[in-house]
GUPAGU-461134 format. One record per residue (C-alpha): residue number from 1; x, y, z; residue in three letters. Coordinates in nm, 4 decimals, padded with zeros to 6 digits. Layout:
REM residues N
REC   nr      east     north        up  rest
REC  NUM         X         Y         Z   Ala
...
//
This chain:
REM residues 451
REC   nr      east     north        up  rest
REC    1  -02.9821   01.1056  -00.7743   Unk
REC    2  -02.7663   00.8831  -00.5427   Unk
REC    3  -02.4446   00.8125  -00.6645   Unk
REC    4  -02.2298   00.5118  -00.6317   Unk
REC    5  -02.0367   00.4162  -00.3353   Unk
REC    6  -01.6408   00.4949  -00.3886   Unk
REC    7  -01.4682   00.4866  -00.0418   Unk
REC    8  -01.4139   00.2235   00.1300   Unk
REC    9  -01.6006   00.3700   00.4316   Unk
REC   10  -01.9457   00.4330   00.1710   Unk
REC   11  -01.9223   00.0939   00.0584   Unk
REC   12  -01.8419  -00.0658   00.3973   Unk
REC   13  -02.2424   00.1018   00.4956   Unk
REC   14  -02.3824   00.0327   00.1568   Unk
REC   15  -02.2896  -00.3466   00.1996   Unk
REC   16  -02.4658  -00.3236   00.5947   Unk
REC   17  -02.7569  -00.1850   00.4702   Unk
REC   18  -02.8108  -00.4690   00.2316   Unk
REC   19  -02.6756  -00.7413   00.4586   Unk
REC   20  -02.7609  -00.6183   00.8127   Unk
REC   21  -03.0797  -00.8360   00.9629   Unk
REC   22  -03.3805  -00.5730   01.0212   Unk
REC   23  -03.4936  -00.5852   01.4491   Unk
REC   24  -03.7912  -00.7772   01.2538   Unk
REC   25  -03.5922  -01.0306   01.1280   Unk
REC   26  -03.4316  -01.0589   01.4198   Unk
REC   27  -03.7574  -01.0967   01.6569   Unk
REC   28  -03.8589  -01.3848   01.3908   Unk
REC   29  -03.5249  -01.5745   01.4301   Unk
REC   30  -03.5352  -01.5497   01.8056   Unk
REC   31  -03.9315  -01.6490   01.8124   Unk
REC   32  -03.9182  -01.9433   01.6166   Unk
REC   33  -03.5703  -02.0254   01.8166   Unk
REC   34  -03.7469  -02.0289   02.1157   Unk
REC   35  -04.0336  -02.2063   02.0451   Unk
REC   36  -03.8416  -02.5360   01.8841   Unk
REC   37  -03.5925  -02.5111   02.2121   Unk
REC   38  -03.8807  -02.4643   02.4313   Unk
REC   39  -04.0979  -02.7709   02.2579   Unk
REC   40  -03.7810  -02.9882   02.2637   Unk
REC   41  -03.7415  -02.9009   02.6240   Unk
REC   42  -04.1328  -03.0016   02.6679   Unk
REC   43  -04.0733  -03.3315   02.5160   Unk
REC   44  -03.7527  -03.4319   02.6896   Unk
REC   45  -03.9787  -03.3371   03.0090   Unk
REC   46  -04.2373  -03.5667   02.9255   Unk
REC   47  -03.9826  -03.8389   02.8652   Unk
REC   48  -03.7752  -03.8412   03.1509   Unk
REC   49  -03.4728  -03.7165   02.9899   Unk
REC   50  -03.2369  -03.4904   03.1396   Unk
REC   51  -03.1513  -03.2962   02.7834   Unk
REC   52  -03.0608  -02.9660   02.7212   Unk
REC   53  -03.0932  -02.7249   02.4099   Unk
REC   54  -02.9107  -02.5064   02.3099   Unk
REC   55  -02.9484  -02.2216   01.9505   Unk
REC   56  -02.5815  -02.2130   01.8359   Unk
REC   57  -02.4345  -02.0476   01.5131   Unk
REC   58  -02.4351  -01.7187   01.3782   Unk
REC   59  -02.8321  -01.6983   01.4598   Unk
REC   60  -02.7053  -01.7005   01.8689   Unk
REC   61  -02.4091  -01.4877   01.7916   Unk
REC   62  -02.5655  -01.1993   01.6159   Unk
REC   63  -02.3663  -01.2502   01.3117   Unk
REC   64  -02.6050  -01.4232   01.0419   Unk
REC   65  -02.6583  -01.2166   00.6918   Unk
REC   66  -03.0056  -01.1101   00.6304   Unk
REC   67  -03.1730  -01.3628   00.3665   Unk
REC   68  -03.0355  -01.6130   00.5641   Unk
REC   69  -03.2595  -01.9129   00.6746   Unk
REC   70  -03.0362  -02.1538   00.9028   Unk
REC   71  -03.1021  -02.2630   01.2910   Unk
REC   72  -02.8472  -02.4744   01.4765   Unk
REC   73  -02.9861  -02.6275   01.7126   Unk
REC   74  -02.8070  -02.8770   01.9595   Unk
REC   75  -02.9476  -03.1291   02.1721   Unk
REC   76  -02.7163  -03.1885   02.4724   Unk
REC   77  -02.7424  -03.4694   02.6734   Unk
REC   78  -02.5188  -03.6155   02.9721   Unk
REC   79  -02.1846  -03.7817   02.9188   Unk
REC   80  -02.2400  -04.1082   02.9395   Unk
REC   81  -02.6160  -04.1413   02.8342   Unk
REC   82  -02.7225  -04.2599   02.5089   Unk
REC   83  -02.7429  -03.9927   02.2153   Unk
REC   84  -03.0050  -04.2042   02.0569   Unk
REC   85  -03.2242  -04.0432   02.3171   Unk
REC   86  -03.1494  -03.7089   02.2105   Unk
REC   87  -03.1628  -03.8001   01.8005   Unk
REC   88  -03.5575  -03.9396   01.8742   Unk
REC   89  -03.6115  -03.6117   02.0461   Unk
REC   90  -03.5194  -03.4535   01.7256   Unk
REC   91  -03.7223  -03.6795   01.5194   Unk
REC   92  -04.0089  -03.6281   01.7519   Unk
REC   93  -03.9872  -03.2475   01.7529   Unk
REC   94  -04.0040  -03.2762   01.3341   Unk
REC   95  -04.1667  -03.5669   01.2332   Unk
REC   96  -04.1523  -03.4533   00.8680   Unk
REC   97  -03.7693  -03.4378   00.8441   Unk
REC   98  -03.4259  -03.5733   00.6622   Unk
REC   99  -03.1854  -03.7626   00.8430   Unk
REC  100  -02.8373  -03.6848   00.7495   Unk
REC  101  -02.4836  -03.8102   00.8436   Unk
REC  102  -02.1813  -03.6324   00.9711   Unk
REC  103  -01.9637  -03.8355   01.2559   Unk
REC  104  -02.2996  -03.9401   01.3630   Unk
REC  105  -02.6681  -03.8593   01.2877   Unk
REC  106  -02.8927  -03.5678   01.3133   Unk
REC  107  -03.2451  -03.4370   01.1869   Unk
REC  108  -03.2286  -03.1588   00.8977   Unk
REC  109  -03.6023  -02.9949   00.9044   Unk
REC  110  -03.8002  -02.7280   00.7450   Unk
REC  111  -04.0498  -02.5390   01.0281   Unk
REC  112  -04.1784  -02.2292   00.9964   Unk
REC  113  -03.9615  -02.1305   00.6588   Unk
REC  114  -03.6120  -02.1853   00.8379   Unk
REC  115  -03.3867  -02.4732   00.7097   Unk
REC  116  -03.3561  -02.6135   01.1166   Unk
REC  117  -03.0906  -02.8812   01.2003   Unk
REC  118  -03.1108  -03.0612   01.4942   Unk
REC  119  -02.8331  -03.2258   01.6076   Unk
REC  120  -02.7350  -03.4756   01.9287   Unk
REC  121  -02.3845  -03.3782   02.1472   Unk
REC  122  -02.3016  -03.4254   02.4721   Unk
REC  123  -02.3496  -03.1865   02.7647   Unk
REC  124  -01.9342  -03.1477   02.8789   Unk
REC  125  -01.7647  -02.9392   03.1107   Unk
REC  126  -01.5014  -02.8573   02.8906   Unk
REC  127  -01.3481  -03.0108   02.6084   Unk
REC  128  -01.0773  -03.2014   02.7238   Unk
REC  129  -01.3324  -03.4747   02.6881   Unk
REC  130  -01.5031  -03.4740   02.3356   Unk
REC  131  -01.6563  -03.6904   02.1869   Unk
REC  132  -01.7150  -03.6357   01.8125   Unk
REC  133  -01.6402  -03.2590   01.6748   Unk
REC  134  -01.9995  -03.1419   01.6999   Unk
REC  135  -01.9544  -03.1374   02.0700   Unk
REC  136  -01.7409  -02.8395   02.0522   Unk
REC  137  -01.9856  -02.6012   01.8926   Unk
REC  138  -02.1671  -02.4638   02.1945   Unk
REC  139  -01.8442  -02.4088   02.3377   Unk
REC  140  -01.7551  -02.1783   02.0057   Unk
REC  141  -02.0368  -02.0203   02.0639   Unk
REC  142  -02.0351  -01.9446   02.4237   Unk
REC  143  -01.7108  -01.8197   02.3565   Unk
REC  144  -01.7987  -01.5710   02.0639   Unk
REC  145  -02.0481  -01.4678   02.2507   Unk
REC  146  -01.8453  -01.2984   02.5151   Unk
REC  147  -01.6319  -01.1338   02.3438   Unk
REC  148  -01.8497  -01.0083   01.9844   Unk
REC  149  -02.0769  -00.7697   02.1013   Unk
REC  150  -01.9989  -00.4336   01.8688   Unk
REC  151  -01.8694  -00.6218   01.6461   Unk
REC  152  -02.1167  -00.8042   01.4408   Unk
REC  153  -02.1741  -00.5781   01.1760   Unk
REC  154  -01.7590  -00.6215   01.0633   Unk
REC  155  -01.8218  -00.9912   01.0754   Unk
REC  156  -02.1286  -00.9188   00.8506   Unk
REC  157  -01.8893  -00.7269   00.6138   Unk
REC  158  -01.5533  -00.9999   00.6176   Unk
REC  159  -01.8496  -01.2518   00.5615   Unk
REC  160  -02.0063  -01.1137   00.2543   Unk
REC  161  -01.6686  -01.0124   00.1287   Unk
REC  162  -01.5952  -01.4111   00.1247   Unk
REC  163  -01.8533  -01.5039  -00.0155   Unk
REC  164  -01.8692  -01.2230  -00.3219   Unk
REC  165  -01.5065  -01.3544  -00.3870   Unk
REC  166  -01.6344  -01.7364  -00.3572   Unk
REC  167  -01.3881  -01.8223  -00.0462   Unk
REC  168  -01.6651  -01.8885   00.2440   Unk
REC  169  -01.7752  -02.2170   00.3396   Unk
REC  170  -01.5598  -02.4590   00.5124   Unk
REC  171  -01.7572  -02.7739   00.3562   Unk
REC  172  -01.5280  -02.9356   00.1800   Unk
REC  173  -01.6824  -02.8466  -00.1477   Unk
REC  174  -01.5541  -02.4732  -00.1188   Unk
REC  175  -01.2840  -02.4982   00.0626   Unk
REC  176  -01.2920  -02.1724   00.2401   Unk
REC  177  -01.3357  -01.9767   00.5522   Unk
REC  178  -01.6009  -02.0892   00.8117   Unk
REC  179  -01.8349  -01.8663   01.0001   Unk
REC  180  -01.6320  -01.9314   01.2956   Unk
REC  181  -01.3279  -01.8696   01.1368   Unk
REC  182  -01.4052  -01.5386   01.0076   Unk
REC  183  -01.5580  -01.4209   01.3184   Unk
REC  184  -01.2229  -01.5279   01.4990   Unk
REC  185  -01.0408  -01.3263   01.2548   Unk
REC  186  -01.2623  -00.9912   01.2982   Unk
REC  187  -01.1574  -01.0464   01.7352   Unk
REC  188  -00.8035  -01.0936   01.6520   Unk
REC  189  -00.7691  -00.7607   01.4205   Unk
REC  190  -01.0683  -00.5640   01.5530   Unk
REC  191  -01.2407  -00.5100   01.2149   Unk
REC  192  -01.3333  -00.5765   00.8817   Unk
REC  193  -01.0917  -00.3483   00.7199   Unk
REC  194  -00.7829  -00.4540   00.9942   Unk
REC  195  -00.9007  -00.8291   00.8641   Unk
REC  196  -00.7844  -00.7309   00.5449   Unk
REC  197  -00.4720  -00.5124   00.5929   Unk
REC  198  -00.3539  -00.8313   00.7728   Unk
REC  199  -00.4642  -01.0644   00.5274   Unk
REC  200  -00.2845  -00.9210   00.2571   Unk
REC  201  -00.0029  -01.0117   00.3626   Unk
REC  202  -00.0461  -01.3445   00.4234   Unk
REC  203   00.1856  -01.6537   00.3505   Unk
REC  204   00.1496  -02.0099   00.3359   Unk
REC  205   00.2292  -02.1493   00.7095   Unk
REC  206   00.0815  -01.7954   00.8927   Unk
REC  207  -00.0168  -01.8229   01.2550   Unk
REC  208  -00.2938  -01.7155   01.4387   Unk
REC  209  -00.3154  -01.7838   01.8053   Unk
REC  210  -00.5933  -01.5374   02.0098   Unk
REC  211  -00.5015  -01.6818   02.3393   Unk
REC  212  -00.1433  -01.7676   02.3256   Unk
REC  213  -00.2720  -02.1876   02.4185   Unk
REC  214  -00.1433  -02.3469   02.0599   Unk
REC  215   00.1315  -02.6104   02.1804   Unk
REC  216   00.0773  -02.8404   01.8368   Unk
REC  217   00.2172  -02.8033   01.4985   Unk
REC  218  -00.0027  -02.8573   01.1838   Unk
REC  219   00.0834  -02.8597   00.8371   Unk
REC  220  -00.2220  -02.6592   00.6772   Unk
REC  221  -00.1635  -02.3071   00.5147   Unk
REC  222  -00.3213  -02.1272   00.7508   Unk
REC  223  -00.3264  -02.2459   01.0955   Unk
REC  224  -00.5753  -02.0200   01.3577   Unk
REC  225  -00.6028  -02.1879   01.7104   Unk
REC  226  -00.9103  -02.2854   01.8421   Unk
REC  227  -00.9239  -02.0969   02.1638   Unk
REC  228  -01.1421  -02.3398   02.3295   Unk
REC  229  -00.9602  -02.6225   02.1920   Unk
REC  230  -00.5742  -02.5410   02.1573   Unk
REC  231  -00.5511  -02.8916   01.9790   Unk
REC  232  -00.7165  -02.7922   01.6864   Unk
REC  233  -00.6488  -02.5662   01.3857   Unk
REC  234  -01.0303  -02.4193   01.3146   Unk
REC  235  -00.8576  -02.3432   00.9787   Unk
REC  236  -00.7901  -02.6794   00.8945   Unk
REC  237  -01.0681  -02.7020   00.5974   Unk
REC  238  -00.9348  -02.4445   00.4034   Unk
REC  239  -00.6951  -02.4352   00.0902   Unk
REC  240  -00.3619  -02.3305  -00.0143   Unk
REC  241  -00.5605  -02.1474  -00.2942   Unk
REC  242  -00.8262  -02.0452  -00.1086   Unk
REC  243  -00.6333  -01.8493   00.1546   Unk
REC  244  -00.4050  -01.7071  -00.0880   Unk
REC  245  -00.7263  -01.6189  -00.3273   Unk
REC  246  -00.8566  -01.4256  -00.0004   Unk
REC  247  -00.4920  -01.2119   00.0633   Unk
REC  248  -00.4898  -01.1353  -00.2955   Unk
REC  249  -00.8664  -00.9880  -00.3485   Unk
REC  250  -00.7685  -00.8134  -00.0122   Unk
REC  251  -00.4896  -00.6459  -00.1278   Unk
REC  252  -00.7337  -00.5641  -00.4399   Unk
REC  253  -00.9858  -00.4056  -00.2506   Unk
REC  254  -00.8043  -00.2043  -00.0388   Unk
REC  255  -00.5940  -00.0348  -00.3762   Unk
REC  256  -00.9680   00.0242  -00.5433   Unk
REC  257  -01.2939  -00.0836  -00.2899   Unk
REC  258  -01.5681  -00.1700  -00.5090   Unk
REC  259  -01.9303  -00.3081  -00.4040   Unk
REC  260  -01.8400  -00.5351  -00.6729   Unk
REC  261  -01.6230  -00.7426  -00.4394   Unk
REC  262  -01.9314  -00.8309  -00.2200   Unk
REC  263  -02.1847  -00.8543  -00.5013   Unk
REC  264  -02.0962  -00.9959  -00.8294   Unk
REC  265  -02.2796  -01.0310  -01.1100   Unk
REC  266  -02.5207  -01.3154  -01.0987   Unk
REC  267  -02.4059  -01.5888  -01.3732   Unk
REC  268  -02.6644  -01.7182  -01.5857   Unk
REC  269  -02.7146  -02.0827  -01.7172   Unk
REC  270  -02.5613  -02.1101  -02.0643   Unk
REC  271  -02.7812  -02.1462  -02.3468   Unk
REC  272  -02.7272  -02.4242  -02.6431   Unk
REC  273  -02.5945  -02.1957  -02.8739   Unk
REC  274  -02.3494  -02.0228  -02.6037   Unk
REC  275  -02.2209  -02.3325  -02.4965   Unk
REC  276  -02.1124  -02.4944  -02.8359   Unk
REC  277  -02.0210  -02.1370  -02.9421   Unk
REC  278  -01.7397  -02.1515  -02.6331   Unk
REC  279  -01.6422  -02.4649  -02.7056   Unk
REC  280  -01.5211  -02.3531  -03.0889   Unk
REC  281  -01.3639  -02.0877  -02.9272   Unk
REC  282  -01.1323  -02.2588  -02.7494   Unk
REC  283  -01.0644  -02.5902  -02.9649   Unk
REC  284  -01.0360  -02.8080  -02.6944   Unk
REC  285  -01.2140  -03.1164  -02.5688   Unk
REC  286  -01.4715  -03.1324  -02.3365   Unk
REC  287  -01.5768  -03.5114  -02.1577   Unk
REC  288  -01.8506  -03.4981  -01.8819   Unk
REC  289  -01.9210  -03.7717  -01.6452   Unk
REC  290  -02.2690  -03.8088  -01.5375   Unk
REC  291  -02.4070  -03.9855  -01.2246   Unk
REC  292  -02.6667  -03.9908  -01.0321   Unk
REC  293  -02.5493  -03.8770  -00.6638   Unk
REC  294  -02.5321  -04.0649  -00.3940   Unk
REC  295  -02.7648  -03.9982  -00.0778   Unk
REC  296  -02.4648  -03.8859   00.1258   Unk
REC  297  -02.4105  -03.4933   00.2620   Unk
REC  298  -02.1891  -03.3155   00.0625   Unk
REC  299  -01.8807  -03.3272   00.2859   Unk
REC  300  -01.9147  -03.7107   00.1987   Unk
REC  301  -01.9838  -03.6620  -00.1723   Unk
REC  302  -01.7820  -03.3904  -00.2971   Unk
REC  303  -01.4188  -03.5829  -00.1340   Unk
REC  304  -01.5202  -03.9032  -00.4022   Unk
REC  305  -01.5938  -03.6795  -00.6530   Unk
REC  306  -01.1849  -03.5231  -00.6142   Unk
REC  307  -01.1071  -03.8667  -00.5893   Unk
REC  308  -01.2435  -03.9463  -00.9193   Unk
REC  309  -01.1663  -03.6651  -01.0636   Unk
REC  310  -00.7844  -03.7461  -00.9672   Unk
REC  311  -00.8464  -04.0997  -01.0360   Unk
REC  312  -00.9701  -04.0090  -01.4393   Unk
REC  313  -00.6768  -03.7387  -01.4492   Unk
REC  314  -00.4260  -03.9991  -01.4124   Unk
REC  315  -00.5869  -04.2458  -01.5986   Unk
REC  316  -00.5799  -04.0163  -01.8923   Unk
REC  317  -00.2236  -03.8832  -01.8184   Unk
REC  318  -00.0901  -04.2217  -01.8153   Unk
REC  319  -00.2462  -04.2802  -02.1704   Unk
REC  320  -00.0874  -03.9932  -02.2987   Unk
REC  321  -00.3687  -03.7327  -02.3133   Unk
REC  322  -00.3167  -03.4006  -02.1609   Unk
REC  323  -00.5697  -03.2787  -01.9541   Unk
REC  324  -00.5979  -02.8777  -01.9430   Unk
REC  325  -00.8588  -02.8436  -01.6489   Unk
REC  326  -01.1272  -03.0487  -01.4287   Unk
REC  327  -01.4010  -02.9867  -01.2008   Unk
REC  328  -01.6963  -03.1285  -01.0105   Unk
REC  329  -02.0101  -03.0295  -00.9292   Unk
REC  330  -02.3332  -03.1815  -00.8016   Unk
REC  331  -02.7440  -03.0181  -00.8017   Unk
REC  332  -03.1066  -03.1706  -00.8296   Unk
REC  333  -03.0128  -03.5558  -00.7303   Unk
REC  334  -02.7215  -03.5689  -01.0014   Unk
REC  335  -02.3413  -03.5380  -00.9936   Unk
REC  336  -02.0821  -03.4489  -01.2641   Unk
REC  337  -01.7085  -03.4547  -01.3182   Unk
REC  338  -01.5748  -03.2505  -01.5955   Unk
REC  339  -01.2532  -03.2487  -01.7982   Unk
REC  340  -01.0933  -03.0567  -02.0453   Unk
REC  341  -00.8276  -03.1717  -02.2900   Unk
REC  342  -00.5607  -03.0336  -02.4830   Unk
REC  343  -00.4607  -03.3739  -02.6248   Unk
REC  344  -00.7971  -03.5589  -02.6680   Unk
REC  345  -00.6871  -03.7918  -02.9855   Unk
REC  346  -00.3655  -04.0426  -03.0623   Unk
REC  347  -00.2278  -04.1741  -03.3465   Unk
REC  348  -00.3141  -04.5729  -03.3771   Unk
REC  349   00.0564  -04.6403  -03.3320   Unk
REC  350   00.2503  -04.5787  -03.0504   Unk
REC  351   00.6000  -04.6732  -02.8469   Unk
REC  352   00.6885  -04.8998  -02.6105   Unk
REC  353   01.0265  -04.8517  -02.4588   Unk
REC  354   01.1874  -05.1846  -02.2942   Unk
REC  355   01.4921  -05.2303  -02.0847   Unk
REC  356   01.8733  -05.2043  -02.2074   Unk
REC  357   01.9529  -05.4908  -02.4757   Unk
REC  358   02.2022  -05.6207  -02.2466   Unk
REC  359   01.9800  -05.6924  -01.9771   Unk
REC  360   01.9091  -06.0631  -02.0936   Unk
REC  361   01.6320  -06.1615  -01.8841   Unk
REC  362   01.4198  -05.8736  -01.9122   Unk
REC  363   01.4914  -05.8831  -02.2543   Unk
REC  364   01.3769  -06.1428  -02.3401   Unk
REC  365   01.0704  -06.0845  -02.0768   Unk
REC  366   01.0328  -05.7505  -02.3245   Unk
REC  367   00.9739  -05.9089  -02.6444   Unk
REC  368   00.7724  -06.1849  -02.5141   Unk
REC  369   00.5113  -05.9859  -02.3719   Unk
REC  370   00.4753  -05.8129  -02.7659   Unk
REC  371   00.4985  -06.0993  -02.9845   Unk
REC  372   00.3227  -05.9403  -03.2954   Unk
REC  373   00.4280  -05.5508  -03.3017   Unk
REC  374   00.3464  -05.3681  -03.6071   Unk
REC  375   00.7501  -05.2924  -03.6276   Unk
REC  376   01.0227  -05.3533  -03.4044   Unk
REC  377   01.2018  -05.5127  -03.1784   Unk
REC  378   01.5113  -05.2386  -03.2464   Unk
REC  379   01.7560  -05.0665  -03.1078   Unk
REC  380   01.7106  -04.7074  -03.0180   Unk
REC  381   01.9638  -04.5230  -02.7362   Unk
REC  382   02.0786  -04.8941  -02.5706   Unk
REC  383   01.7036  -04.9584  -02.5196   Unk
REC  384   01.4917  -05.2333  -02.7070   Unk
REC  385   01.1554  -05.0730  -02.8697   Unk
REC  386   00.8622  -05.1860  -03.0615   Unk
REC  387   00.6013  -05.0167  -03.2343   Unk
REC  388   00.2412  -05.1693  -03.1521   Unk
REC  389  -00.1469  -05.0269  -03.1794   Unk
REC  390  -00.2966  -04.8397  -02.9637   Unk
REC  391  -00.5516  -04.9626  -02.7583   Unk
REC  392  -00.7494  -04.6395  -02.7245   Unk
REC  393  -00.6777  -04.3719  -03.0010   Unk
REC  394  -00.9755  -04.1210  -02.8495   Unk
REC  395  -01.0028  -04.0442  -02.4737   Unk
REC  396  -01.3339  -04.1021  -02.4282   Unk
REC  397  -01.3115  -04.4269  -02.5349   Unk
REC  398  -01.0594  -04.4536  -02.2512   Unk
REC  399  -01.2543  -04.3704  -01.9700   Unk
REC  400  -01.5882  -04.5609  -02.1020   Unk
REC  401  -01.3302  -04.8817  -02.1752   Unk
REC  402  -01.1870  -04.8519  -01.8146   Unk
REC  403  -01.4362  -04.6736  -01.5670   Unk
REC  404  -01.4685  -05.0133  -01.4033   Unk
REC  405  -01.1282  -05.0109  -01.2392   Unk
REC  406  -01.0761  -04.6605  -01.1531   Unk
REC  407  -01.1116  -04.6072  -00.7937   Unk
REC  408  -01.3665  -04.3331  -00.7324   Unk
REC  409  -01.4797  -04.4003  -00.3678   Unk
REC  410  -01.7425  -04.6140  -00.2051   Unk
REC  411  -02.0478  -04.4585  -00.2634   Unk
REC  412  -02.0104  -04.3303  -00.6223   Unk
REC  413  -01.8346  -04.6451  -00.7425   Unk
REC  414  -02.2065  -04.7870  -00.6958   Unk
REC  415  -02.3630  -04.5638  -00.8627   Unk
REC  416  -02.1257  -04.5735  -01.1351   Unk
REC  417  -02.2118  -04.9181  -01.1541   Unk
REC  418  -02.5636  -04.8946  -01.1734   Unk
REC  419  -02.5093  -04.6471  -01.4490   Unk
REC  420  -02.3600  -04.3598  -01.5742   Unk
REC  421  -02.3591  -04.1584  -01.8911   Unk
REC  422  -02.0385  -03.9979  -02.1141   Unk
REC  423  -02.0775  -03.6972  -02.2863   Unk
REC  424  -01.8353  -03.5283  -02.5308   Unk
REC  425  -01.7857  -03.1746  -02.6654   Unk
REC  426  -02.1475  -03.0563  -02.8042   Unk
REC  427  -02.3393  -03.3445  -02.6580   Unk
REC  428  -02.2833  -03.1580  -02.3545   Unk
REC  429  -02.5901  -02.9402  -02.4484   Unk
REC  430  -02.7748  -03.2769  -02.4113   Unk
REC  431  -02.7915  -03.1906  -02.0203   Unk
REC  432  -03.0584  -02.9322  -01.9541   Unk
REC  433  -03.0300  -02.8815  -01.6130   Unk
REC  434  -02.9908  -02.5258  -01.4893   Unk
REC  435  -02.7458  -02.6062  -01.2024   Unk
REC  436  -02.4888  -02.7865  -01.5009   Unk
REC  437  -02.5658  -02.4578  -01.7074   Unk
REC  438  -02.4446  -02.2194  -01.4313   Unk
REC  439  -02.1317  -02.4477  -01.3340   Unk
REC  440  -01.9888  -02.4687  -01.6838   Unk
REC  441  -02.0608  -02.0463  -01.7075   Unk
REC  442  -01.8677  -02.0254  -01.4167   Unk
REC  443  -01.5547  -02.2642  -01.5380   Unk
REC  444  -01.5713  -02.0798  -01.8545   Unk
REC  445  -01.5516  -01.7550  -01.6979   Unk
REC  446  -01.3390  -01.7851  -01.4236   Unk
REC  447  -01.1713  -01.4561  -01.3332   Unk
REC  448  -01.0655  -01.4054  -00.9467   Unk
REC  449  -00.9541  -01.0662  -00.8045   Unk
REC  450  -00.5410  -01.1337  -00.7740   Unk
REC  451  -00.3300  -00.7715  -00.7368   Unk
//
């Protein structure tokens, strides 16, 4: 009978055996690779066009997690030319495809069962000369290259560790560690475990610098120095509480390694009768905001979805409800902006607090502006006050009375606009979709590894 991993050592080849890519996966990735670089190359042949291509990514470094399904593929071509040329190879190459945006466009594709993007740069010497961002990648990975070999299976393990503890991703949805990142990390300490030592003992403002090149200051929490760009912190995308999350669940693992760090239990969707069950528990207040999402990628979607989750935080705040918690989410062509409130009602009556009684003007500027309160004017601490109703007594009736002036970004103000739907406490079982189901599990039972 095989017993459980316990050291850290059993669990570090426990977690490789599950996450290592067979050689079979391996010759698949690198076949189907080939073949879109080679028909890309074919077609920029037959056009005239002096393009290169290029796999980039974990899938050329050697450091992509079995299961996974991604090619990056880049589409070079000469500084100066048009990269319109390159984008209609792309199109050509796939002609069943998704455009999406980032600084400019590129073709998102499914062939042969891999999720492919193919993406326009420019071919550059260096990178004293960029462009947009994208143009740095094959110079990450032509760097990574030379330097990883023997070392792919610890990026394999910091990798999976991030993502069991929900810190990888450097979209700004998560938050967290890129591949990139992490596989700078593993050169800089040597391993997955020396990773970790170091980490836990992180601070805000730490400083990573492989090649001794960083010159600029930055202001993020964790600053690591791209080494083929000394301009630019490649840690830029992640959070205060993201890096700390990572140092503490380090520190955690190395008192008591557990598999469970790398694989957590899957959360399951919420039922009906679980969700309103939860909600007695806790006696609060529950609002969801419902929209449909806008076609955008998600590093465009999920930054107007903070906004309006900021933007609906203050308007509540302001009104005198307390909001507890928030969160966004977005699946299946919708997107959603929670709250929770520990102050969800007011009485009809409230305050208003004017200026000192011997400032005449405003004074009388004061009383003016509240010609019919239910009591006052009076004196209370120097101050004139009056008593008047309550425009909103219930905080949903705040948001639905005043959605139309919040600020919530460009491309989900319009589809607020177009329409939108309010849900409160157990309407929330109302929304059947699966993806909702999981997210509100997952607020409701958020528990992070902190030692």
């Amino acid at each position: 009978m095989k017993t459980s991993p316990s050291t850290a050592s059993e669990i570090e080849e426990e977690v490789l055996a599950r996450v290592r890519p067979t050689p079979e996966d391996g010759e698949r990735i690198r076949m189907v690779a080939d073949s879109i670089l080679t028909r890309i190359s074919d077609l920029a042949k037959e056009r005239g066009l002096p393009a290169q291509t290029m796999l980039v990514g974990s899938a050329a470094r050697g450091t992509w997690l079995a299961g996974d399904h991604d090619l990056d593929i880049f589409i070079a071509t000469p500084k100066g030319s048009e990269l319109d040329d390159a984008l209609n190879l792309a199109r050509a190459m796939a002609p069943e495809h998704e455009e999406k945006y980032a600084e400019h466009p590129y073709v998102h594709a499914t062939i042969e069962g891999f999720d492919v993007d193919l993406v326009p740069c420019y071919l550059l010497e260096n990178t004293s000369s960029l462009k947009s961002a994208v143009d740095r990648t094959p110079f990450h990975t032509r760097y990574v290259l030379g330097r990883i070999k023997g070392l792919e299976d610890q990026v394999l393990l910091l990798k999976q560790f991030m993502k069991g503890i929900g810190v990888y991703g450097s979209e700004l949805k998560v938050g967290g560690f890129s591949g990139y990142l992490s596989e700078l990390l593993v050169l800089r300490y040597g391993s997955f475990m020396g990773t970790l030592e170091e980490a836990s003992g992180w601070r805000p403002r730490e400083i990573i610098d492989l090649e001794g090149m960083g010159t600029l200051s930055h202001g993020e929490p964790l600053v690591v120095v791209d080494p083929v760009d000394p301009k630019r912190n490649v840690a830029a995308a992640l959070t205060l509480d993201k890096m700390l999350q990572f140092a503490a669940s380090a520190r955690c693992f190395i008192k008591g390694p557990s598999l469970d760090f790398f694989f957590p239990g899957r959360i399951r969707p919420l039922t009906d009768e679980e969700l309103i069950k939860i909600m007695e528990e806790r006696k609060s207040a529950f609002i969801l905001l419902e929209v449909s999402a806008p076609p955008v990628v998600e590093d465009i979607l999920f930054p107007q979805l903070r906004k309006a989750e900021e933007s609906i935080r203050a308007l509540l705040t302001r009104n005198e409800f307390s909001v507890m918690r928030s969160d966004v989410e977005s699946a299946e062509g919708l997107a959603w902006v929670l709250f929770e409130l520990d102050v969800w009602e007011l009485p009809r009556i409230m305050r208003r607090f004017g200026p000192p009684i011997y400032e005449g003007d405003h004074l009388s500027r004061f009383i003016s502006s509240h010609p019919r309160p239910i009591s006052g004017p009076y004196v209370e601490g120097g101050r004139a006050v009056v008593e008047v109703k309550r425009k909103y007594t219930k905080a949903w009736d705040l948001l639905e009375g005043e959605m139309s002036k919040l600020s919530l970004g460009k491309h989900l103000a319009t589809e607020v606009q177009k329409g939108h739907s309010i849900y409160v406490g157990p309407t929330l079982t109302k929304v059947k979709v699966p993806a909702l189901r999981t997210f509100l599990a997952r607020y409701f039972s958020r528990r992070q590894r902190i030692c």
